[in-house]
C-alpha positions as CSV (number, residue, x, y, z in Angstrom):
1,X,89.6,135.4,67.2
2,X,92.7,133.6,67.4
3,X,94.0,131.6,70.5
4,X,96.7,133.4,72.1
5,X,100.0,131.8,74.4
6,X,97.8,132.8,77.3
7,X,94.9,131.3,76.3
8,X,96.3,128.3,75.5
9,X,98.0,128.0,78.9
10,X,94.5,127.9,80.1
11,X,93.1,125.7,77.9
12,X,95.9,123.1,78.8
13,X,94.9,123.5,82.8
14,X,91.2,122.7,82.1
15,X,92.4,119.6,80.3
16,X,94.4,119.0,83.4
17,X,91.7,119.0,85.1
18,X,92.7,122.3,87.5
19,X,89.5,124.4,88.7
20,X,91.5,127.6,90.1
21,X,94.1,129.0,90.1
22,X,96.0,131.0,93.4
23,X,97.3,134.2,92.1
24,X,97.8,138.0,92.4
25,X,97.7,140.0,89.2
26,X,100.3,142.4,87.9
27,X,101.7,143.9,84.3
28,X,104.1,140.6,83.7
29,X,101.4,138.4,83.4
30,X,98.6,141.0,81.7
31,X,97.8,138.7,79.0
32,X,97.1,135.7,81.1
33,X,94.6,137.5,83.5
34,X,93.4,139.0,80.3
35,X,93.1,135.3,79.3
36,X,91.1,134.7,82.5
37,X,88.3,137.4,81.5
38,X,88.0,135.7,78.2
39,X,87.9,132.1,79.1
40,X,85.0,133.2,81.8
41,X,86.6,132.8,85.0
42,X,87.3,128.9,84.1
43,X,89.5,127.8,86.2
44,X,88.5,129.9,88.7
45,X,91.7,133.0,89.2
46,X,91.5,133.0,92.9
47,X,92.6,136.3,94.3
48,X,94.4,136.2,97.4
49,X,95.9,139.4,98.9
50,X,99.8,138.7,98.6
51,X,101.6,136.5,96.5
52,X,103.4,134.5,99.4
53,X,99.7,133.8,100.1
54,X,98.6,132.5,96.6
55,X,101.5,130.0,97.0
56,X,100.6,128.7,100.5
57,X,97.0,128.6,99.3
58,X,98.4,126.2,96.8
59,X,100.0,124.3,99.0
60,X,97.0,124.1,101.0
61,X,95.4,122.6,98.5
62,X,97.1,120.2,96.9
63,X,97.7,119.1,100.6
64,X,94.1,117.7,100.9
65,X,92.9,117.4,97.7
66,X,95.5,115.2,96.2
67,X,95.6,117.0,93.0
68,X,98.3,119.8,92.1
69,X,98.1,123.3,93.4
70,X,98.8,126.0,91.1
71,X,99.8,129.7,91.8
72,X,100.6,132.4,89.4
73,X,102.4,135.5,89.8
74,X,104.0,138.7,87.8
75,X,107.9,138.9,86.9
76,X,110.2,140.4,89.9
77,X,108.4,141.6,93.1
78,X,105.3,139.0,92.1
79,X,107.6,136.5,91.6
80,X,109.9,136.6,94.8
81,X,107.2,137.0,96.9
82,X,106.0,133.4,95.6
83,X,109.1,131.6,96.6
84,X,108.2,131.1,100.9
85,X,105.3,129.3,99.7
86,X,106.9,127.1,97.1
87,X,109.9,125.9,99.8
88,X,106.9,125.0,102.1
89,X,106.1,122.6,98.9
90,X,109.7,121.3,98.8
91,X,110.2,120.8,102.3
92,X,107.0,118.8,103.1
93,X,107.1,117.0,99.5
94,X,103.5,119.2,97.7
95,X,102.5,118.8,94.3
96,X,102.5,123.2,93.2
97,X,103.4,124.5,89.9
98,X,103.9,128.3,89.4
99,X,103.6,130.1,86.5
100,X,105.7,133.0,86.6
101,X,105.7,135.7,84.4
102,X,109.1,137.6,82.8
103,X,109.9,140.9,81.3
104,X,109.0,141.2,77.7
105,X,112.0,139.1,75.7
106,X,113.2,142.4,73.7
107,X,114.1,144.3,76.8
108,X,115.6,140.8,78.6
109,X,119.3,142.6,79.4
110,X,118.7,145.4,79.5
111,X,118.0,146.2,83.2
112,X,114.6,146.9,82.6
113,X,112.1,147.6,84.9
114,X,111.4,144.6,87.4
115,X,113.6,142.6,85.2
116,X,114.9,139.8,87.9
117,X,117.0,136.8,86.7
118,X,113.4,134.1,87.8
119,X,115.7,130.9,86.6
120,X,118.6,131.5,89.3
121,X,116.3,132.9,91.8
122,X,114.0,129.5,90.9
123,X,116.8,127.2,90.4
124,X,116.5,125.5,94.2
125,X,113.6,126.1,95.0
126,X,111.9,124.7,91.8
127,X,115.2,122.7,90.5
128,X,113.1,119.5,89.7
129,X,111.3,121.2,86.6
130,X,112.0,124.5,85.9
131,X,111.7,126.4,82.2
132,X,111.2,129.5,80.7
133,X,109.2,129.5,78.0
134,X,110.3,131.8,74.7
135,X,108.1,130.4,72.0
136,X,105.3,129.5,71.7
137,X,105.6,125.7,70.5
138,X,107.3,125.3,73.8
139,X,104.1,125.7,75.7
140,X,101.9,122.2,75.7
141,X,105.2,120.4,76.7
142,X,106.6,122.8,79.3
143,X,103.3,122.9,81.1
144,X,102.7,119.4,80.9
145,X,106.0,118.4,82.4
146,X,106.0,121.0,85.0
147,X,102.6,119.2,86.2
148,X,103.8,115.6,85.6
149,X,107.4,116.3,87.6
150,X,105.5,117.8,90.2
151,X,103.2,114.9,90.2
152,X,105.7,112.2,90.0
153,X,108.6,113.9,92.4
154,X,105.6,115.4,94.8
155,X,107.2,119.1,94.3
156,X,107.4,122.4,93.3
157,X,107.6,123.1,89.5
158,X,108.0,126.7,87.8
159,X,107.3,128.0,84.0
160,X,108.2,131.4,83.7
161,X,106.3,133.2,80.3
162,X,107.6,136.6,79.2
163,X,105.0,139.1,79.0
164,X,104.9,139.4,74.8
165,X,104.9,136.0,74.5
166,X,101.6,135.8,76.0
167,X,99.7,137.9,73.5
168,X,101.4,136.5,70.6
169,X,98.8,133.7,68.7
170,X,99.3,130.5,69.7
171,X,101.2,128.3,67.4
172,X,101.0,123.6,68.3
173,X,104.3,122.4,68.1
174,X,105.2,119.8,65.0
175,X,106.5,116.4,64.5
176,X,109.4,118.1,63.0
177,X,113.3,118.7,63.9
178,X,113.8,120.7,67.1
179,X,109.8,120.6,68.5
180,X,109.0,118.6,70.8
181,X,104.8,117.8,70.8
182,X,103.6,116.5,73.8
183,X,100.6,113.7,74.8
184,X,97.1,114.9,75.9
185,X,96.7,115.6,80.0
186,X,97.2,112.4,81.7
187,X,98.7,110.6,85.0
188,X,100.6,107.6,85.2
189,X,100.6,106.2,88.9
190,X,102.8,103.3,89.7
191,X,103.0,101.2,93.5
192,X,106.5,100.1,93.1
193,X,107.3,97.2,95.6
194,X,110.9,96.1,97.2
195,X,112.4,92.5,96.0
196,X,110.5,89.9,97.7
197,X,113.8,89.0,99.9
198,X,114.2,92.0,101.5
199,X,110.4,92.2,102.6
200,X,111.2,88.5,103.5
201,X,114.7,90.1,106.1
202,X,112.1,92.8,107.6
203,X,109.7,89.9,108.6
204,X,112.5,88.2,109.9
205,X,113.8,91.6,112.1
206,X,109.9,92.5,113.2
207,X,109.4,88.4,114.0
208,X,112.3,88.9,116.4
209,X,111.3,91.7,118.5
210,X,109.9,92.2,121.4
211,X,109.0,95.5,121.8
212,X,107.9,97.1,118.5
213,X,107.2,100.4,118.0
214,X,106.0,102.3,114.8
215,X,106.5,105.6,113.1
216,X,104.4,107.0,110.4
217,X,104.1,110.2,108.5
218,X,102.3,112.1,106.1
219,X,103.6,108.6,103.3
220,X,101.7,106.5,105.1
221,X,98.3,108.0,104.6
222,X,96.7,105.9,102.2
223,X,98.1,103.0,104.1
224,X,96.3,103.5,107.3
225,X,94.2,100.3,107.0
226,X,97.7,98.4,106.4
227,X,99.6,100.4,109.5
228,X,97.1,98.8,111.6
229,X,97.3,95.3,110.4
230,X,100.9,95.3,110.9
231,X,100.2,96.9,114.2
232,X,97.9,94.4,115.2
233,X,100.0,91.7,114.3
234,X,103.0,93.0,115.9
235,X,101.6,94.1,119.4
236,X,103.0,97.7,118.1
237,X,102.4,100.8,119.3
238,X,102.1,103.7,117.0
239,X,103.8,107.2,117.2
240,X,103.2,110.1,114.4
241,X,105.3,112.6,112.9
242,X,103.3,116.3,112.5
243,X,102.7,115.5,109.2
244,X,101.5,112.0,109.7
245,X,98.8,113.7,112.4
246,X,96.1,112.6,110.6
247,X,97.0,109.2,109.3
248,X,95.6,107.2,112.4
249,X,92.6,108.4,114.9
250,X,93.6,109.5,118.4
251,X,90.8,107.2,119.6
252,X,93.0,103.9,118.8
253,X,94.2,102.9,122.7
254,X,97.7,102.0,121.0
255,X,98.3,105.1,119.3
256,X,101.0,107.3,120.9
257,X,100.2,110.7,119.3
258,X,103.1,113.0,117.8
259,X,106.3,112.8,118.6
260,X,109.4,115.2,118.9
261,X,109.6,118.7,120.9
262,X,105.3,118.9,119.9
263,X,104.8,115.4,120.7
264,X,103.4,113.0,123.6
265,X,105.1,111.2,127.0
266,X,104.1,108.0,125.7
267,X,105.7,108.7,121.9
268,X,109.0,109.5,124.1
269,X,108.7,106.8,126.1
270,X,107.7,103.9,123.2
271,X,110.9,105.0,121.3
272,X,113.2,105.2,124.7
273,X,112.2,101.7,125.6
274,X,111.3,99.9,122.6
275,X,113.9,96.9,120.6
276,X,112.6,97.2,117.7
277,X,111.3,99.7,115.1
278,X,109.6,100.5,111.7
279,X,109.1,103.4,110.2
280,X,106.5,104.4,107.3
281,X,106.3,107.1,104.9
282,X,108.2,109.6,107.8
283,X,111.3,111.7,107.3
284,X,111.5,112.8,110.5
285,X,115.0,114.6,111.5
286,X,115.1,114.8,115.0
287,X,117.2,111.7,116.2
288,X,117.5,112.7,119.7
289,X,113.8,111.5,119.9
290,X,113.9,108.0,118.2
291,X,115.9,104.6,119.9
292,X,119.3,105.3,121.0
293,X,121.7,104.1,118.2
294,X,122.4,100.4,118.7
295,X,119.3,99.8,120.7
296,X,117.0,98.7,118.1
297,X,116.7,97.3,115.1
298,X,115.2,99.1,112.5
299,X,113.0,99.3,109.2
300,X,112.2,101.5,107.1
301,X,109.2,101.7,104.3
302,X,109.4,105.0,102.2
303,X,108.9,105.2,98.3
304,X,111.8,107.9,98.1
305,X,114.9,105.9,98.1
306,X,116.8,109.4,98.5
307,X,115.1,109.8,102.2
308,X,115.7,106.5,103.2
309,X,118.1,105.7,106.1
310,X,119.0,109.1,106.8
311,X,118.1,109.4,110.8
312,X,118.3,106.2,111.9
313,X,120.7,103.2,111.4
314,X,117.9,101.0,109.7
315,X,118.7,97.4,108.7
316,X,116.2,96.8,106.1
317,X,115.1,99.6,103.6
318,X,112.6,98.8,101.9
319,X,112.3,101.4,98.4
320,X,108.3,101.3,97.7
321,X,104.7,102.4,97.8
322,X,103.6,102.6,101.8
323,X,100.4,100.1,101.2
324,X,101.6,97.9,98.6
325,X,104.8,97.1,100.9
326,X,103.2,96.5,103.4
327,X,100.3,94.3,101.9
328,X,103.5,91.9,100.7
329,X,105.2,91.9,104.5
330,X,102.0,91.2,106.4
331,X,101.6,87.8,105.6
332,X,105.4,86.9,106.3
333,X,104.6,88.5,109.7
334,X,103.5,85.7,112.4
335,X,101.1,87.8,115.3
336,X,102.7,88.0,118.6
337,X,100.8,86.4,121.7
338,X,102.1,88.4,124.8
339,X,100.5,91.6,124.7
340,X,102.5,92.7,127.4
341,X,104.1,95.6,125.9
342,X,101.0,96.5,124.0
343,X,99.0,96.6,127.0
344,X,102.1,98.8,128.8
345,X,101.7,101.0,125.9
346,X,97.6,101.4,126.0
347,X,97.8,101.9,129.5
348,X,100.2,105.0,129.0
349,X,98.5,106.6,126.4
350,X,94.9,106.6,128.3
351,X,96.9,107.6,131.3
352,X,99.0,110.7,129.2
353,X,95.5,111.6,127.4
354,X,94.2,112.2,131.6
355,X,96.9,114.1,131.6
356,X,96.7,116.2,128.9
357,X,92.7,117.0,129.9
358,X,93.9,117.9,133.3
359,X,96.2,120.2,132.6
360,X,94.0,121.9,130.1
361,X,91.4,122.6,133.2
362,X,94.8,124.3,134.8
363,X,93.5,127.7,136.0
364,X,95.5,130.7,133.8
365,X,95.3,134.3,133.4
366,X,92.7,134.9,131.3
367,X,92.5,131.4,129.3
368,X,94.8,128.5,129.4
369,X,95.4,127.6,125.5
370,X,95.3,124.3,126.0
371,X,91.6,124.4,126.8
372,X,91.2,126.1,123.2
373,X,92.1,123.5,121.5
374,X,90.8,120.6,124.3
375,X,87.4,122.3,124.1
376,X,87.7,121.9,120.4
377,X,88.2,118.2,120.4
378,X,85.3,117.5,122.6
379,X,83.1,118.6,119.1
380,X,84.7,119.1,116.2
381,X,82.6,117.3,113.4
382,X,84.0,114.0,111.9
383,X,85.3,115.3,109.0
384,X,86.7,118.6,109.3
385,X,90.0,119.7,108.4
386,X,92.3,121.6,110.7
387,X,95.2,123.9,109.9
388,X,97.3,125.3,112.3
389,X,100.2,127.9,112.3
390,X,103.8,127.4,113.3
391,X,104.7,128.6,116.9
392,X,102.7,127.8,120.2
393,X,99.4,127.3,118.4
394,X,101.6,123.9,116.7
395,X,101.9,122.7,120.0
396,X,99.0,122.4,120.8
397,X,97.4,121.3,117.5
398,X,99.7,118.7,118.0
399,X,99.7,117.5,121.6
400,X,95.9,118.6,122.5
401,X,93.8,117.8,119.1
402,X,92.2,114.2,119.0
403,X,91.7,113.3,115.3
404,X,89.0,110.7,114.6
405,X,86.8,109.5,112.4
406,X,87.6,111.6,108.5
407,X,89.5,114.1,109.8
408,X,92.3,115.5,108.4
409,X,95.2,118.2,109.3
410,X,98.6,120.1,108.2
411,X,100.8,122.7,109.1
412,X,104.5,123.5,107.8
413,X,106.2,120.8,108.7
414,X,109.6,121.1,107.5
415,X,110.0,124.7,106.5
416,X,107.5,126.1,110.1
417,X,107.3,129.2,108.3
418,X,105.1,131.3,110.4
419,X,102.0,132.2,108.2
420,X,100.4,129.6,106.3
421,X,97.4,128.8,108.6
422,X,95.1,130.9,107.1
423,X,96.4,130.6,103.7
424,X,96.1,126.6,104.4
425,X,92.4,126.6,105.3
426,X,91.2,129.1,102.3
427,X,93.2,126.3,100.0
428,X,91.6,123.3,101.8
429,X,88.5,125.1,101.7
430,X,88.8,125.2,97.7
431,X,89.6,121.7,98.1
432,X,86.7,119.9,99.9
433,X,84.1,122.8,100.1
434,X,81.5,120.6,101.7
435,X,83.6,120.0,104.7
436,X,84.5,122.6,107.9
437,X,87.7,123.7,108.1
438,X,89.4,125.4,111.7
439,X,92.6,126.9,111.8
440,X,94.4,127.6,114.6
441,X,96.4,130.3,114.8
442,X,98.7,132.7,116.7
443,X,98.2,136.2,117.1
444,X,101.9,136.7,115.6
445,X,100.6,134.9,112.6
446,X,97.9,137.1,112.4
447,X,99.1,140.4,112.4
448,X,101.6,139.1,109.8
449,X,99.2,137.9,107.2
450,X,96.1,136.4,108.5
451,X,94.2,139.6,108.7
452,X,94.4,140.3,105.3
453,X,93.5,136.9,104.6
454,X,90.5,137.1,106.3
455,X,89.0,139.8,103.5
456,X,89.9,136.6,101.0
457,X,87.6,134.4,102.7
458,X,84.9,137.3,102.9
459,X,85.0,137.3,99.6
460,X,84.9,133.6,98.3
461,X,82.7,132.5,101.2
462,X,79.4,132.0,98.6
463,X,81.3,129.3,96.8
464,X,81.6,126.3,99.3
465,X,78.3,124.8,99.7
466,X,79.3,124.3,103.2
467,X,80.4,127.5,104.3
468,X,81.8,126.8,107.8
469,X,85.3,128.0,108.1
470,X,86.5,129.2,111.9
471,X,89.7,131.0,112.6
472,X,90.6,130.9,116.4
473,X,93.0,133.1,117.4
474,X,95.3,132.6,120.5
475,X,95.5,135.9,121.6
476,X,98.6,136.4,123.9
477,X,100.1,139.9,122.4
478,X,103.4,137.6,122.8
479,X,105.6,136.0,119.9
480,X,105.5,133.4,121.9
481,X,107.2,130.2,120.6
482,X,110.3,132.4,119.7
483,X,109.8,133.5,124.1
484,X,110.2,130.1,125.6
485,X,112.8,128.9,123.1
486,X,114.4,132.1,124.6
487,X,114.1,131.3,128.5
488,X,114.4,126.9,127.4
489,X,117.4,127.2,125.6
490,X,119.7,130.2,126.2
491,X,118.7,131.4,129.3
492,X,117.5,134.8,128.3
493,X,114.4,136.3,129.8
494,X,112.2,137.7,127.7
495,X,112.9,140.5,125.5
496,X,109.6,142.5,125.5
497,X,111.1,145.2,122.5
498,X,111.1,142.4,120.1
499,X,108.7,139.4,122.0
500,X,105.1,142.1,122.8
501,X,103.0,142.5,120.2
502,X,100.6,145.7,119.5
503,X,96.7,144.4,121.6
504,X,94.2,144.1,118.4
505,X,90.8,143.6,118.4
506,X,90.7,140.5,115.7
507,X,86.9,139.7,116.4
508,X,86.1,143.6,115.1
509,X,87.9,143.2,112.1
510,X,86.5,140.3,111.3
511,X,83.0,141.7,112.1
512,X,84.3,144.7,110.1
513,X,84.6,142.3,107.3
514,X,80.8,140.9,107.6
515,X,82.2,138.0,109.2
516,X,80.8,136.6,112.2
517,X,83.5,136.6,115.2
518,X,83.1,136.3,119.1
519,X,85.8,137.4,121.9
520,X,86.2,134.9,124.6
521,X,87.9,136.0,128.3
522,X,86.5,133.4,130.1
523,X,87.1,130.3,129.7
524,X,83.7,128.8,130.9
525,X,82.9,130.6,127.4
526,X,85.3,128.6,125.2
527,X,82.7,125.4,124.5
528,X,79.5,127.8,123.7
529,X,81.8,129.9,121.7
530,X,83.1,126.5,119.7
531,X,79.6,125.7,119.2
532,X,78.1,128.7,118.2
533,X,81.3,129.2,115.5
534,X,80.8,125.2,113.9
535,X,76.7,125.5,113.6
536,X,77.2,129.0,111.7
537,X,76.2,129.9,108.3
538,X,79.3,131.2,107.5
539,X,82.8,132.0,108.4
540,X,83.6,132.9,112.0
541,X,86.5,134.0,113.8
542,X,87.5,133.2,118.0
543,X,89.4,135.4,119.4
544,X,90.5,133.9,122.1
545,X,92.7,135.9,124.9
546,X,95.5,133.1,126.3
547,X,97.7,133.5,128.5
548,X,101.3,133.6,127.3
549,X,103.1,131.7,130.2
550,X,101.5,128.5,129.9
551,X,104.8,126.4,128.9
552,X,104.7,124.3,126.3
553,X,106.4,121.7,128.2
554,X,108.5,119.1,125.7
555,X,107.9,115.1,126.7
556,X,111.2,114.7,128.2
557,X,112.4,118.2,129.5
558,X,116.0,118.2,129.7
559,X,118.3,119.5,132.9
560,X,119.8,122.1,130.5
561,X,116.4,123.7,129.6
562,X,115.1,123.5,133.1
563,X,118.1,125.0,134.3
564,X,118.1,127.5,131.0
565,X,114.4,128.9,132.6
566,X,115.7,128.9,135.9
567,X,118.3,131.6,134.5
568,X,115.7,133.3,132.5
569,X,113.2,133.7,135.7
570,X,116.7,134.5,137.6
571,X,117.8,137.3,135.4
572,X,114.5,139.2,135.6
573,X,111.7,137.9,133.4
574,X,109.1,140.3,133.0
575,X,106.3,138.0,134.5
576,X,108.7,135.7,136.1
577,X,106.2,134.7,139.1
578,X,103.2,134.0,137.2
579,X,105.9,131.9,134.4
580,X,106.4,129.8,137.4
581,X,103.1,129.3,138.8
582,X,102.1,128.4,135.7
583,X,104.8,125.9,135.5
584,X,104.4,124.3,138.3
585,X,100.7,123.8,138.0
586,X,100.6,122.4,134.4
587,X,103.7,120.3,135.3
588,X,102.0,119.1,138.1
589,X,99.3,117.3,136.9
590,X,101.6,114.4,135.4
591,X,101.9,113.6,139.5
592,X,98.3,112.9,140.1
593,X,96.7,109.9,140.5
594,X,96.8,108.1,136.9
595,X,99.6,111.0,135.6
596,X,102.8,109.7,135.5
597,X,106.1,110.7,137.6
């Protein structure tokens, strides 16, 4: 039997090295899942239950594997529903490639049924590499730059194959006029470095300063060993963006924790005070939480000349690879002998992380969500992998979990499109199947996807040698991120028509499913619940009821948004009492003895 289009295309992702593929079949890409049957399942055509799920599953993966995710969908409907999880790729900077398929090329035109123009709706989202393929000696090329753009620009890619094409036999390209062959399946890394004299000028500016402080993200990852030499040297302390979580252990004394509206009192109050500043591998936007303009001098360390710069008036920028940048400037940099601000710095971060386990013991009504995820921390194994949702659940992923040892973590971080948890921790799953993955999720999040999601992992579960993977739900029947932004920054009690969600019983349907799953209500329950769900023997889900009006107080709460839930409370909150209370108590605890003012 001759090779077809479709079964070349997977032919050319074993040679790539790719083991499954996300997906969600349809008629516009018939001859590739056809293609699947043939080739026995190799790579592996992982079905999730939505396409907008197949693509976050890919980003998933290629988040902590290293390696490109791939997702694959049918023209139109199959095809739009894709494009959420390809601009979480863009936005946080994720290897994916989509393969797309197209109405059959005699009816392109002619309105035909789910007939959708894929290279305008694509061109944004996928502008870095994006081509429809109409021939067949087209192929090897097209797929092999899609995967080497996404590689080499860390983004989304798209080949889009009309549906005859695929069934046609597959004809190579030639070393002839107008075909363009392409080399075997292969990776070419490079560690650019800056010109000597400009890592020489941002010796010179971290020589100077006094107070240094240090901003990483998710670039800085393999550079972690590096970050603390320069740390060390420096008398630094270190704050992370969300996606630079899980570059450095919580259990450092000089490590500030996140920063931004998520992040930490010490984080806020490093960059407030501090004279000096580097940042590494981070594109984080919000200014308001980084050195007032003027006050510090700056530099910056990211191999993406195009991000450098952009939210902070740096002095040096320095265009290179994260570790081998830094391996040139730390022997230019001389080690500072007063520790003074480093010790100032240590000393806040034990005292915020009292704190922080304080106010996670605050009484709430039933279950204060802080204790979730404080609960958690006390033993999650070394090297699991967390994923969390966007809304309240991100806040406390990112305030309340202590990474350590191997652990690693994610969420949206540019796009926070509500949804991907689950998604996330099926593709990390896929990724490192001998390692336990948690997500932790909203109930909002759940009811939008993650219950479906949960029949995916039922069904894949035999395939990770290590089959621990734990949901935890925080069950508040409230949207409630969208709530406080509502009462923090316009004043506007909440709205219950839009805010209240319908009560669910996530634990049945994950039992429902064959899955194991507890309900917690108590939260002298939380820590045997934790460890019955990590010693399992398979997937388990926490459904955890929370109450909704613990705030998720920012570092430096502002007069406007104190004043903004004033009004809220004011104008007739629906629980406006127990908001306060709650307040109140968890604000509290930064007056105790070793809390700060």
């Amino acid at each position: 039997m001759s090779e077809t289009v479709a079964d070349h295309v997977l032919r050319r992702l074993r040679e790539w090295g790719v083991e499954q593929v996300f997906a969600y079949p349809g008629d516009g890409i018939n001859g590739i899942v056809a293609a699947f049957g043939k080739a026995d399942d190799r790579p592996r055509f992982v079905q999730a239950r939505h396409e907008e799920m197949a693509a976050f599953e890919a980003v998933g993966y290629a988040k902590f594997s290293g390696h490109v995710g791939v997702c694959m969908a049918t023209s139109g409907p199959g095809a739009i529903h894709l494009l959420n999880g390809l601009y979480d790729a863009k936005l946080d900077h994720v290897p994916v490639v989509a393969i797309v398929g197209q109405t059959a090329r005699s009816a392109m035109g002619g309105s035909y049924q789910q007939e959708v123009d894929l290279q305008s709706l694509y061109k944004d989202v996928a502008g870095e590499y994006l081509v429809e393929v109409n021939v067949a000696e087209q192929l090897p090329n097209a797929l092999d730059r899609a995967i080497r753009t996404a590689y080499a620009q860390r983004c989304p890619t798209a080949v889009i194959i009309p549906a005859d094409l695929q069934e046609e036999p597959y004809t190579a390209p030639k070393h002839a006029f107008k075909q363009v062959p392409s080399s075997p399946p292969s990776l070419v890394h490079s560690t650019p470095v800056p010109p000597a004299e400009e890592v020489r000028r941002a010796a010179e500016v971290l020589g100077a300063g006094e107070k240094v402080a240090i901003l990483v993200g998710q670039g800085a990852r393999n550079a972690a060993a590096e970050v603390r030499e320069i740390a060390e040297l420096t008398g630094a302390g270190v704050a992370k963006a969300l996606l630079g979580k899980d570059v450095l252990p919580d259990d450092l004394p000089y490590v500030t924790g996140s920063i931004g509206l998520l992040g930490t009192r010490p984080s806020y109050e490093m960059m407030r005070d501090c004279d000096t500043l580097l940042i590494v591998g981070s594109n984080f936007p919000y200014s308001q939480f980084l050195p007032e303009f003027g006050q510090a001098r700056a530099v910056q360390i990211d191999i993406d000349g195009r991000f450098i710069g952009m939210r902070y008036p740096t002095e040096v920028n320095l265009v290179g690879d994260a570790v081998a940048t830094l391996r040139a400037l730390i022997p230019l940099v001389t080690r500072k002998d007063d520790r003074g601000w480093r010790e100032k710095i240590e000393q806040d971060v034990a005292s915020w992380w009292d704190t922080v386990d304080r106010q996670a013991q605050v009484a709430a009504r039933p279950v204060n969500p802080m204790r979730v995820v404080a609960e958690l921390s006390e033993r999650i194994p070394g090297d699991a992998i967390v994923t969390s949702d966007s809304g309240s659940a991100a806040n406390w992923y990112a305030r309340n979990l202590r990474m350590r040892d191997r652990m690693r973590g994610s969420l949206s971080g540019t796009l926070a499109t509500m949804g991907p948890g689950v998604p996330y921790a099926i593709g990390a799953k896929f990724a490192c199947p001998d390692r336990p993955v948690i997500a932790l999720v909203g109930d909002g999040a759940m009811q939008m996807n993650g219950l479906a999601e949960l029949i995916t992992i039922a069904r894949y579960r035999d395939l990770w040698p290590d089959p621990r993977l734990v949901v935890c739900v925080f069950h508040n029947n409230d949207l409630n991120q969208v709530t406080w932004e509502l009462r923090a920054m316009g004043g506007a009690p909440k709205f219950e028509q839009s805010q209240s969600l319908p009560d669910v019983d996530y634990a049945g349907f994950a039992r429902s499913l064959g899955l194991d799953a507890i309900g917690v209500d108590d939260p002298e329950r939380l820590g045997p619940a934790w460890d019955h769900a990590l010693a399992a023997d398979g997937p388990a889900l926490l459904d955890v009821r929370c109450d909704p009006d613990v705030p998720p107080i920012p570092p430096h709460a502002t007069l406007d948004q104190v004043r903004s839930v004033t009004e809220a409370v004011l104008k007739g909150d629906p629980d406006a009492f127990h908001l306060v209370v709650q307040g109140v108590k968890t604000k509290a605890q930064e007056m105790l003895p070793g809390g700060r003012s």
